[in-house]
N, C-alpha and C positions, 0 to 999 in steps of 0.2 A: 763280924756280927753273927748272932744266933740266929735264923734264920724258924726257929721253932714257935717265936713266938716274939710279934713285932707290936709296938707299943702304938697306942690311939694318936700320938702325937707326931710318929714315926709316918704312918700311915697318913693324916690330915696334912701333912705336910709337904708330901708330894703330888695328894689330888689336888692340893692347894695352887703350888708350883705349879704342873705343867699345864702347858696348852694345846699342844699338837698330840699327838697320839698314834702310832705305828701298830695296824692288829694283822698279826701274821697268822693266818689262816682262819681270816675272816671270811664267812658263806651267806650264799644270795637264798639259801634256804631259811626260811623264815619259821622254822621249829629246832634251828640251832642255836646251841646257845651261844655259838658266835655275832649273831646275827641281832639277835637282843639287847648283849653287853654292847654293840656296836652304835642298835637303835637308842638306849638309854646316855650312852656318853654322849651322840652327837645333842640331844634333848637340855642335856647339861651345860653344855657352850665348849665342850671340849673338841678341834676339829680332826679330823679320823680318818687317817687315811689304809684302807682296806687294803690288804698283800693278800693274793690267793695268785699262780700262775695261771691254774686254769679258770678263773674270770678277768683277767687280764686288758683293759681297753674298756671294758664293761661298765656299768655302774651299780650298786649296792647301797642303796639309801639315799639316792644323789651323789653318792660320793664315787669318783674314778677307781678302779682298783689297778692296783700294781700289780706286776709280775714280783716284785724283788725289791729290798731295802735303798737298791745302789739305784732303783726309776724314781724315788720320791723327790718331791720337787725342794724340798729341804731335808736338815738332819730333824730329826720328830723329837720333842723333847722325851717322851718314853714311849717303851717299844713292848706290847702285849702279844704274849707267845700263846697262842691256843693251838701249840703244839704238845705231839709227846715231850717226853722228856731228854730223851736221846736228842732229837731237833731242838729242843732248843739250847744245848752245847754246841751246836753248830752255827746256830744264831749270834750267841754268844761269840764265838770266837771269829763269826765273818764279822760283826761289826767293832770288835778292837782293830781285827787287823786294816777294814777298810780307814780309820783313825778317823770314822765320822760319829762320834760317842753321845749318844743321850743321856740325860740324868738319871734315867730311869730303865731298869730292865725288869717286868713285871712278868711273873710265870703264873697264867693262869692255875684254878685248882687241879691238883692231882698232878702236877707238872713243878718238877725240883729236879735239881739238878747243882749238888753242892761245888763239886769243882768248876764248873761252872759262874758259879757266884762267885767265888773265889778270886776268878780270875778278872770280872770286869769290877769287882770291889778294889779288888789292886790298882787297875786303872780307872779310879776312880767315878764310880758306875754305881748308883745305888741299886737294890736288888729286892725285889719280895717275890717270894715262890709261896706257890699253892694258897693264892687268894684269888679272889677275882675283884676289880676296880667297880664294880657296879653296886654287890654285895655289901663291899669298904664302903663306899659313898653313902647309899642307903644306909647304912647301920651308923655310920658318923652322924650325918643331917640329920638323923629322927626321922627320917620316910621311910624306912622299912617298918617301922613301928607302928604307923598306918593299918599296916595290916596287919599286924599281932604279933608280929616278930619279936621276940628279947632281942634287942638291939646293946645289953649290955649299958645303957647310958642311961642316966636319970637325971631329967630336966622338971623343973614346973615351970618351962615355960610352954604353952601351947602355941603348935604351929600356927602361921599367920595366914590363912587358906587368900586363894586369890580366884580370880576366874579363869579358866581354861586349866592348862596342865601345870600342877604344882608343882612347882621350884625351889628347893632350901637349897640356897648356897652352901660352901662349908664356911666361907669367912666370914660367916656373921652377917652380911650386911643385910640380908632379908627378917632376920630374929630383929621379933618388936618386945 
């Protein structure tokens, strides 16, 4: 796969899929963008389990944080790196070899790492580098366009507003 430029369908189709979600170097500081893309997936119904060593035992949003891929209480259907890019080949290559493999290996922005991809695409691993899954979501759903964003996408349909914090699925079931 090209990894320069991944298709709307490519994309929808994995925030679609999965349901667990592994964030490696996820922070209890709450002006990271770790901490955000954390706050917005878990809002979404996605559930999140935080990897940082040193908050370990702790918790970050309600959620328990791991030390390490190999303490989560299942394998996560994908796995968000908001590491460098160097870490996350090592990411990559501890979880082929631990043979507990998610659908998903998502490298936040600014974080590629081609042989890398390479290598869990071989073992059957899908891969997106330098996106980030909150950004993708927004700009799919038409909630980033809320707030002025080119979202790229042209709809007439207008969102279905609800009360409290609004929610576009991707699969459609919320579009009236």
């Amino acid at each position: 796969m090209i990894h320069d430029d991944y298709s709307d369908v490519y994309i929808k189709g994995i925030l679609d899929e999965v349901k667990t979600i592994a964030m490696i170097g996820a922070s209890a500081n709450n002006v990271r963008p770790s901490y955000f893309v954390l706050k917005y997936l878990l809002s979404k119904g996605y559930k999140v389990w935080p990897i940082n060593p040193g908050q370990a035992g702790k918790e970050i949003l309600g959620q328990t944080v791991y030390a390490s891929l190999d303490e989560l209480p299942d394998t996560p259907d994908l796995i968000d790196i908001f590491r460098n890019s160097g870490a996350a080949g090592e990411v990559v290559d501890h979880v082929i070899e631990s043979g507990k493999l998610p659908k998903v290996i998502w490298m936040q922005l600014s974080v590629r790492h081609d042989e890398a991809a390479k290598r869990a695409e071989a073992v059957g691993i899908k891969v997106v580098m330098n996106r980030c899954p909150k950004i993708e979501y927004g700009r799919l759903s038409g909630e980033i366009g809320w707030a002025g964003v080119n979202s790229r996408t042209l709809s007439s349909k207008r969102p279905s507003l609800k009360s409290g914090f609004q929610h576009r699925g991707l699969s459609g079931e919320n579009d009236s």
